[in-house]
C-alpha positions as CSV (number, residue, x, y, z in Angstrom):
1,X,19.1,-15.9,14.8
2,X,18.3,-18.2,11.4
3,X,20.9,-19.0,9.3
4,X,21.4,-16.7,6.3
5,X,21.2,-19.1,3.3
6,X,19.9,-16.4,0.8
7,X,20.8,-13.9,-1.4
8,X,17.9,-11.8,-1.9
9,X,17.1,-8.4,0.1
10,X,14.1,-7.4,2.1
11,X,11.6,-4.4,0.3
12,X,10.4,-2.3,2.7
13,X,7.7,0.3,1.9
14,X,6.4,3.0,4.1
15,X,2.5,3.0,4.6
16,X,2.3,6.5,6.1
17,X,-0.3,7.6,8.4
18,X,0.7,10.9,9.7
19,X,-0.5,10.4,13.2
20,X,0.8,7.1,13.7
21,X,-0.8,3.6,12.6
22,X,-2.4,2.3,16.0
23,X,-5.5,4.2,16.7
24,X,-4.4,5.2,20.2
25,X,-0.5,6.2,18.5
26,X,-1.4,9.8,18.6
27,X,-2.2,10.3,22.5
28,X,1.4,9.1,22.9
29,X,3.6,10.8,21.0
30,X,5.8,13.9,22.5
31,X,5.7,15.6,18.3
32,X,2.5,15.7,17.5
33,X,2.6,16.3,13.7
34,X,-1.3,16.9,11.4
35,X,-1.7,15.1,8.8
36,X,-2.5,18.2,6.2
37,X,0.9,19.8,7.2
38,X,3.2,19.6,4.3
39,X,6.0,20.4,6.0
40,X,5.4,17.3,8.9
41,X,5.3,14.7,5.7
42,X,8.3,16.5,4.6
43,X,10.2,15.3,7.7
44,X,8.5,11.9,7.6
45,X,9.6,11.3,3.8
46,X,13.4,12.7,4.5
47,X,13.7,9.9,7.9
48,X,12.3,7.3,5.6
49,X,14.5,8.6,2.7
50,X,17.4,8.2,5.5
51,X,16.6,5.2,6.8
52,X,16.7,3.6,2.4
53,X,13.2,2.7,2.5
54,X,11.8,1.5,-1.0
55,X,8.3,3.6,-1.0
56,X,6.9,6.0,0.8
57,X,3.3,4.7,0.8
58,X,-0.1,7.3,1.0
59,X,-3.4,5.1,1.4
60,X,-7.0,7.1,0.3
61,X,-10.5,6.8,0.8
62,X,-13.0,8.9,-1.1
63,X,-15.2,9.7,1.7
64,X,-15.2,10.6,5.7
65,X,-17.3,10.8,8.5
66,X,-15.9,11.8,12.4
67,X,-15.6,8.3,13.4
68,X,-12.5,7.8,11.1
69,X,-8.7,7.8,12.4
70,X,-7.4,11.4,13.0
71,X,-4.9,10.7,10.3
72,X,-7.6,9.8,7.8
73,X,-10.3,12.2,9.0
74,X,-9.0,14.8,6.8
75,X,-5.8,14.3,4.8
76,X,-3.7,15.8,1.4
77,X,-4.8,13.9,-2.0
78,X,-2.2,12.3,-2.7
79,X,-0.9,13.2,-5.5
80,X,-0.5,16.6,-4.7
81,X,1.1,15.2,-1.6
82,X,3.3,13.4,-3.6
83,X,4.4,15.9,-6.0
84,X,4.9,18.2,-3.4
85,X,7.8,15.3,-1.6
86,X,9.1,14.5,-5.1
87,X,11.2,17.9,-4.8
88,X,12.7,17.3,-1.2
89,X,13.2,14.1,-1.8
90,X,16.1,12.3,-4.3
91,X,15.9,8.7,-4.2
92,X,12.7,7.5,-2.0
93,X,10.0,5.8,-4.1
94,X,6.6,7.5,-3.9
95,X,3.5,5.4,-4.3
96,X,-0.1,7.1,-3.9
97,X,-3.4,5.4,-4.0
98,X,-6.2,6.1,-6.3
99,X,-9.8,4.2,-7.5
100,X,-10.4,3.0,-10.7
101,X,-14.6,3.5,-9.4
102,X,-14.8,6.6,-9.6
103,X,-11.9,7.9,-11.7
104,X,-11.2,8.0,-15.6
105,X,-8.6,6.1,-17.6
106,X,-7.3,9.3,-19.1
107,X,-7.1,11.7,-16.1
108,X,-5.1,9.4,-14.0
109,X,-2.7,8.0,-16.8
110,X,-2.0,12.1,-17.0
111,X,-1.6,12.1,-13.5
112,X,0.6,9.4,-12.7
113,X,2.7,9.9,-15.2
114,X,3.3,13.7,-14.2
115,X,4.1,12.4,-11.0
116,X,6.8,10.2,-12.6
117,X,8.5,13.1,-14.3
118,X,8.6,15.1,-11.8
119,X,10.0,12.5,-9.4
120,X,12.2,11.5,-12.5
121,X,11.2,8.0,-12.4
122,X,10.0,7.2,-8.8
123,X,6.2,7.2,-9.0
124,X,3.7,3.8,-8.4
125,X,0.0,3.6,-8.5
126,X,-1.8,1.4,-5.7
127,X,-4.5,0.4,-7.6
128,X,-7.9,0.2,-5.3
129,X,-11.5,-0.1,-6.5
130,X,-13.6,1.7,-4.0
131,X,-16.3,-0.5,-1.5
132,X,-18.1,2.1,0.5
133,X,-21.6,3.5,-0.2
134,X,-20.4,6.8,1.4
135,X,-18.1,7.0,-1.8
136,X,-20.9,6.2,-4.1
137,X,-23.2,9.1,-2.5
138,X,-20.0,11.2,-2.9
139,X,-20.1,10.6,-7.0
140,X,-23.8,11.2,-7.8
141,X,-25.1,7.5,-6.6
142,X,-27.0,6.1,-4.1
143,X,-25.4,2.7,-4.5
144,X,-21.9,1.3,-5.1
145,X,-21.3,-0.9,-8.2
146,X,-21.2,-4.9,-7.0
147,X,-17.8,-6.5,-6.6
148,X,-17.7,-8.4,-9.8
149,X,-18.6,-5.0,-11.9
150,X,-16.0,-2.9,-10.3
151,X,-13.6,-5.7,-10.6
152,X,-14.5,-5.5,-14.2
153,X,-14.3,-2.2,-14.3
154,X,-10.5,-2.2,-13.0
155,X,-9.6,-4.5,-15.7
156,X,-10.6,-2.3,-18.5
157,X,-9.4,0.8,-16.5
158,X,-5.7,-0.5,-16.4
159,X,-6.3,-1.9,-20.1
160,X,-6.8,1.7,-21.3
161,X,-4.5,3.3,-19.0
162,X,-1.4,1.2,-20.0
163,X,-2.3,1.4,-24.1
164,X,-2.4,5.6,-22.7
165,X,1.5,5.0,-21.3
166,X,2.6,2.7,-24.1
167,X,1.2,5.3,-26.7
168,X,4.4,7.4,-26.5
169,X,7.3,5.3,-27.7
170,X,11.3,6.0,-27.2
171,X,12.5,8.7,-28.9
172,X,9.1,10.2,-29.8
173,X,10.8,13.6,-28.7
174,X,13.8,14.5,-31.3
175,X,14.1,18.3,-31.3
176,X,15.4,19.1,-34.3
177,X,16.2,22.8,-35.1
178,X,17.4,22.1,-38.7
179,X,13.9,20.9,-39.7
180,X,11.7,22.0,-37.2
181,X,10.4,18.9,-35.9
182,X,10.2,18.5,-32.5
183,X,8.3,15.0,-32.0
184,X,8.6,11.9,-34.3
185,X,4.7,11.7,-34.8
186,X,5.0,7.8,-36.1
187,X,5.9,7.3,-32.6
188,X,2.9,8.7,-30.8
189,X,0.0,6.6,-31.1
190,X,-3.6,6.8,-30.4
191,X,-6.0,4.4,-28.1
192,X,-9.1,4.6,-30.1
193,X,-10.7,2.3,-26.9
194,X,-14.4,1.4,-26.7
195,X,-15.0,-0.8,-24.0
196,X,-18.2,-1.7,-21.8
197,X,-17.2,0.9,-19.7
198,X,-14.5,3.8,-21.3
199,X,-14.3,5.1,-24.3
200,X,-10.9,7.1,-25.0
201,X,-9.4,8.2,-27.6
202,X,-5.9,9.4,-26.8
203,X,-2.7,9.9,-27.3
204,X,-1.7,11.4,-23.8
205,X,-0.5,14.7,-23.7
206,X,2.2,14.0,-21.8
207,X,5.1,12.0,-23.2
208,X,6.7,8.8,-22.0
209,X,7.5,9.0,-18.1
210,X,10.9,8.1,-16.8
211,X,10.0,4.6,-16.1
212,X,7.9,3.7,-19.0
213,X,5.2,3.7,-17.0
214,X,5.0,4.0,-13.1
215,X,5.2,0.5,-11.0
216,X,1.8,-0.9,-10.1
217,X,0.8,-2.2,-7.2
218,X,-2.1,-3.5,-5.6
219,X,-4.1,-4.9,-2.1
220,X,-6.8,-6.6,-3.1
221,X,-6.9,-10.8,-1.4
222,X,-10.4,-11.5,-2.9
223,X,-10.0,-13.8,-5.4
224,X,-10.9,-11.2,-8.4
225,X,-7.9,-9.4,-6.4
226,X,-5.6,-11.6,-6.5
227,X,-6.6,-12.7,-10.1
228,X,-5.7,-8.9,-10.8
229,X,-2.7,-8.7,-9.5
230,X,-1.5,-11.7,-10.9
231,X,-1.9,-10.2,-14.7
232,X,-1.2,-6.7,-13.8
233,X,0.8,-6.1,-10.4
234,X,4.6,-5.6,-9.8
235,X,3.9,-5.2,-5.7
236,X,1.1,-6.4,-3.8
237,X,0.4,-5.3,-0.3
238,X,-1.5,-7.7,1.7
239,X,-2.6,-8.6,5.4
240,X,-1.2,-11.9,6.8
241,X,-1.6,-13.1,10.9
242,X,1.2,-15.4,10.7
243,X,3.7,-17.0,8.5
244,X,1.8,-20.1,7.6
245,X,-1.3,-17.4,6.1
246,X,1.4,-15.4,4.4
247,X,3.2,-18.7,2.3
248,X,0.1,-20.1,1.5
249,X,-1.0,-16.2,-0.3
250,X,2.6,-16.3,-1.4
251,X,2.4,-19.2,-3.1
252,X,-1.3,-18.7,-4.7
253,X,-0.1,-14.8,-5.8
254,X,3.0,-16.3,-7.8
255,X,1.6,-19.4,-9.0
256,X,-1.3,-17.2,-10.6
257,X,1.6,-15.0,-11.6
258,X,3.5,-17.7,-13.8
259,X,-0.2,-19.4,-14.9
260,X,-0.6,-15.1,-16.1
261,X,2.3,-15.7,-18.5
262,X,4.6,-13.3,-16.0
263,X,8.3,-14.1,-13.8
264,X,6.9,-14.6,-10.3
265,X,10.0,-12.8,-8.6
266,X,8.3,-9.4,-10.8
267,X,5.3,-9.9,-8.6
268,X,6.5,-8.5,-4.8
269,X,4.0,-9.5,-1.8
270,X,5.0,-6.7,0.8
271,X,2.1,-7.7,3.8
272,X,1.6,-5.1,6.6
273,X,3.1,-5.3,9.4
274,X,2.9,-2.9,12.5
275,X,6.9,-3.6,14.6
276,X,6.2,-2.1,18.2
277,X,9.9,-1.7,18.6
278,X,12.1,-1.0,22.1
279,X,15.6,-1.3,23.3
280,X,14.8,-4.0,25.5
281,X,11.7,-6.5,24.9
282,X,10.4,-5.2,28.3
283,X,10.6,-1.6,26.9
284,X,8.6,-2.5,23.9
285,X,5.6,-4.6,25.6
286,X,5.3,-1.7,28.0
287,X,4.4,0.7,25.1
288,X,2.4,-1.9,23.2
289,X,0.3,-2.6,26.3
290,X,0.1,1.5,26.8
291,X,-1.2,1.9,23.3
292,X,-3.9,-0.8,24.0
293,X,-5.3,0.5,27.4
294,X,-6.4,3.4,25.5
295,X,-8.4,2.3,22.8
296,X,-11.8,2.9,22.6
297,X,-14.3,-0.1,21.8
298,X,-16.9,1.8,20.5
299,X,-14.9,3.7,18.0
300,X,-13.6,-0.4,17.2
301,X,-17.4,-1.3,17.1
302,X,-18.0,1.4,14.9
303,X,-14.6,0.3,12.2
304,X,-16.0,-3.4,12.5
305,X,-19.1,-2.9,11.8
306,X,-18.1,-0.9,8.5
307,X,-15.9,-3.8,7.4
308,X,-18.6,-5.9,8.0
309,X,-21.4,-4.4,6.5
310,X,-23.9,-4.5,9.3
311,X,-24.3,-3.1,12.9
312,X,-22.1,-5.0,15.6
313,X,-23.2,-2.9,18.5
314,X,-26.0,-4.7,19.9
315,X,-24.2,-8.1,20.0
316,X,-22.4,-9.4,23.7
317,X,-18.9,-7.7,23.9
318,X,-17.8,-11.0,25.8
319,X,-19.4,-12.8,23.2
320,X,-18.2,-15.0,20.3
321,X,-17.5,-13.3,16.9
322,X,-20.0,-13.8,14.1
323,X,-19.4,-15.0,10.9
324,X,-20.5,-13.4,8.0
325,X,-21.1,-14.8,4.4
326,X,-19.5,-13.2,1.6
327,X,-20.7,-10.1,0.5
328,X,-20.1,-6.7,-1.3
329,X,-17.3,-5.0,0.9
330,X,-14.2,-5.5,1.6
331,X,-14.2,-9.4,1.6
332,X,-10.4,-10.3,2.3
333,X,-10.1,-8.0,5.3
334,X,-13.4,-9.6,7.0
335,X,-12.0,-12.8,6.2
336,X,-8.6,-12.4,7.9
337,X,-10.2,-10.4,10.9
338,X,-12.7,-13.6,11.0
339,X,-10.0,-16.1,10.9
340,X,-8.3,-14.7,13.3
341,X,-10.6,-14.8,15.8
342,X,-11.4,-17.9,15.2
343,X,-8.3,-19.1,15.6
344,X,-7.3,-16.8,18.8
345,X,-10.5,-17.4,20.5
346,X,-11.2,-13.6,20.3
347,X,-14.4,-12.4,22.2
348,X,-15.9,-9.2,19.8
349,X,-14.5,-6.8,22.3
350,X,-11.3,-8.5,22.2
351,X,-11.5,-8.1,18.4
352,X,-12.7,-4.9,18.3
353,X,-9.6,-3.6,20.5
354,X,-7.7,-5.8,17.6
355,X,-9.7,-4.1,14.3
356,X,-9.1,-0.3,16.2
357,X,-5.1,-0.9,17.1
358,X,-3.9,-2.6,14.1
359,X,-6.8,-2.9,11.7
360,X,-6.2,-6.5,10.6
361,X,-2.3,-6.3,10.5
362,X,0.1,-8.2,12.1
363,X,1.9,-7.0,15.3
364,X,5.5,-7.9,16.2
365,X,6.4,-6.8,19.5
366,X,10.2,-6.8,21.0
367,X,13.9,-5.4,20.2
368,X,15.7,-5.0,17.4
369,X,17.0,-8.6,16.9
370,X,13.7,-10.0,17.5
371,X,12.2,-7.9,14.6
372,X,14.8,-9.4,12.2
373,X,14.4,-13.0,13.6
374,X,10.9,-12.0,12.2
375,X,12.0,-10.7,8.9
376,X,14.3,-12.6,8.0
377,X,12.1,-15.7,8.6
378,X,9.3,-14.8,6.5
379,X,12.2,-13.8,3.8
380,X,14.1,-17.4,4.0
381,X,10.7,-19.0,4.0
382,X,8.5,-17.7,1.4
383,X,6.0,-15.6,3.4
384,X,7.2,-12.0,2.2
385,X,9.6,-10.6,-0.3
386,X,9.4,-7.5,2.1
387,X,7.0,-5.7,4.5
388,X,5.0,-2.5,4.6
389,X,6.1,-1.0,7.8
390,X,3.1,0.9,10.2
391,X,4.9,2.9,12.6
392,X,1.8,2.3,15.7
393,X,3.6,6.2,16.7
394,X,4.8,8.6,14.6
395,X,7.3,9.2,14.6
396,X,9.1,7.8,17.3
397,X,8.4,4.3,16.6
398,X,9.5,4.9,12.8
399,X,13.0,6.4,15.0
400,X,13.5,3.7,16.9
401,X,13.0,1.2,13.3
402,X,15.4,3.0,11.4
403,X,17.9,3.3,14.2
404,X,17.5,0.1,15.8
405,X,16.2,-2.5,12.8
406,X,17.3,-1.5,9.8
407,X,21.2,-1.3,11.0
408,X,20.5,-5.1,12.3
409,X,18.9,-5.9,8.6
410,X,21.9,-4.4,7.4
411,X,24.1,-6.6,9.5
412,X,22.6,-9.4,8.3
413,X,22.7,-8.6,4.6
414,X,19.5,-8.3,4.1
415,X,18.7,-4.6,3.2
416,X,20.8,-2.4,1.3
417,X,23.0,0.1,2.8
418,X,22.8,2.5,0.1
419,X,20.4,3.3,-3.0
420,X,21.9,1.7,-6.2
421,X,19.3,3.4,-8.6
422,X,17.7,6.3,-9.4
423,X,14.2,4.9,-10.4
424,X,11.6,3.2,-8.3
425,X,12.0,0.0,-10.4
426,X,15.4,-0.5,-10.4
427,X,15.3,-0.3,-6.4
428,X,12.9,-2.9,-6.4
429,X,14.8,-5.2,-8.5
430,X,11.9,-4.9,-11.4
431,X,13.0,-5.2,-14.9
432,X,12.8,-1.9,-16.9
433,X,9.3,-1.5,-18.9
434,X,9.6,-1.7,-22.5
């Protein structure tokens, strides 16, 4: 085990997928929940609430087709989700994902900061800016806006939409039955915002949420993502193969953090990672080799082939994987699946079983201890401030993490052993929001 030399405490966020993470988690599981069952994510945010996770993380996408993951296929927005958890939950942060594409300033300001009322102060926006075409035929357009432009796009968006939260000041609401004012109008203020792209006049009609405004994270590793997270984001979720690919996006996120003007220990890099976890290391190669032998290539052709913008099919399984320039799509996903297989020697169907299991992220297989070995390395060593956990089976394999790994964390001092706040931010060791 490493030597403990630090102070600081691993994040850990739930990424949910209702059906499990790996593509093949499903077929294995003896509960086999849907993912449009409230009262199924209702369990799954009470064990995560149990086992003192951070966030309880809902991805999105804006458009389907049959060849998606069961657990995506067809799912709850999330925000309804969310608002529907924020009353059976107490303490648990909850973090939904929403596009700045094809959504308005206004709307989602509203939204969000609903959702932190209601939560009273535990709500977070994953910012995304949307990639497919099937999105863009979704929203009246044949063609989705290049990566610069929506880039662009997401930097006014969040411009507007923090001037929206910052409109309504402290103590903007002072009933006051002896002279009939209820709100202290000097401390409501207007947008009056024209952009390139929005025009919005405000104020929200909704006043100041619990936590100023709700935390704000994002997962984009391009480098107009990273150069938007750096000025904007408090978590960023990212996809990292090993340690020496984590520090070296560690240490680009926060230097671009401190060039921003900002504290680099407010900026939180949480990368995914999928823990295959079993009592004994035998136990949990067995289920991780289980879970492979049942993937189907095609269906991993088919998700490749979407990332990288162009049909894989009629290439040599056995083959080599191509490289592809950078394009339109999502570029620092195809980069990282690329790199790896470069660096692996993956053939395409080798990757393909890869892209369909884990979709990019990084799997740790073996016990308890083995797990916090992992942890606690990338902690001590500047690849992680904390991980987005992606339960491959749900929810057995989320079980067997929060009764096998987090006690061993918690042995080790690094997680807490009980919630110290009652606000998202103050969990996460963020500063209030003035």
């Amino acid at each position: 085990m490493p030597s403990s030399t630090s102070v600081r405490q691993l994040r850990l966020g739930l990424f949910v997928q209702p059906l499990g993470h790996h593509v093949s988690g499903w077929r294995l599981t003896e509960r086999l929940g849907s993912p449009t069952d409230i009262d199924w994510l209702i369990q799954i945010a009470k064990k995560a609430e149990a086992g003192l996770f951070d966030m309880f993380f809902v991805g999105d996408a804006l458009a389907t087709n049959v060849h998606r993951l069961p657990s995506t296929m067809a799912r709850l927005e999330p925000l309804t989700l969310l608002s529907a958890l924020a009353v059976s939950t107490r303490n648990i942060g909850l973090a939904a994902t929403a596009s700045t594409t094809f959504s308005d300033p206004f709307t989602l300001a509203r939204s969000f900061s609903s959702l932190d009322h209601i939560s009273r102060g535990r709500a977070a926006w994953n910012v995304v800016t949307s990639y497919s075409t099937d999105v863009a035929r979704n929203f009246s357009r044949e063609d989705m806006p290049g990566h610069a432009d929506r880039y662009a796009r997401a930097r006014e968006f969040l411009a507007v939409t923090f001037r929206l939260w910052e409109g309504w000041q402290e103590g903007a609401v002072a009933p006051d039955a002896a002279t009939g004012r209820y709100f202290v109008d000097e401390k409501i203020q207007p947008v009056n915002h024209k952009g390139d792209y929005y025009q919005v006049q405000g104020p929200l009609n909704i006043s100041r949420s619990p936590q100023g405004r709700p935390v704000i994270i994002e997962a984009g590793s391009s480098n107009d993502g990273q150069a938007l997270a750096a000025a904007t984001a408090e978590v960023v979720f990212t996809a990292s193969a090993s340690l020496e690919e984590g520090q070296a996006f560690y240490r680009s996120q926060k230097q671009q953090a401190t060039a921003a003007g900002r504290d680099p220990q407010h900026l939180l890099i949480l990368p995914g990672v999928m823990p295959i976890v079993g009592r004994t290391r035998e136990d949990a190669q067995a289920t991780w080799k289980k879970l492979n032998t049942l993937v189907d290539i095609e269906n991993g052709l088919r998700q490749l082939s979407a990332r990288f913008g162009r049909d894989l099919s009629q290439l040599p399984l056995d083959g080599p994987v191509p490289d592809v320039p950078e394009g339109e799509g999502n570029q620092s996903r195809v980069r990282l699946l690329v790199d790896m297989a470069k660096r692996d020697n993956l053939t395409l169907r080798e990757l393909a079983a890869v892209a369909a299991g884990s979709r990019g992220h990084r799997v740790i297989v073996g016990t308890a201890e083995e797990i916090a070995d992992d942890f606690q390395q990338w902690l001590e060593q500047e690849g992680a401030d904390g991980f987005n956990i992606m339960p491959a089976i749900m929810p057995e394999q989320l079980d067997l993490f929060i009764e096998l790994v987090v006690p061993e964390l918690q042995r080790r001092g690094l997680f807490r052993k009980e919630y110290e706040y009652t606000t998202l931010r103050g969990n996460l060791g963020l500063p209030d929001y003035q």
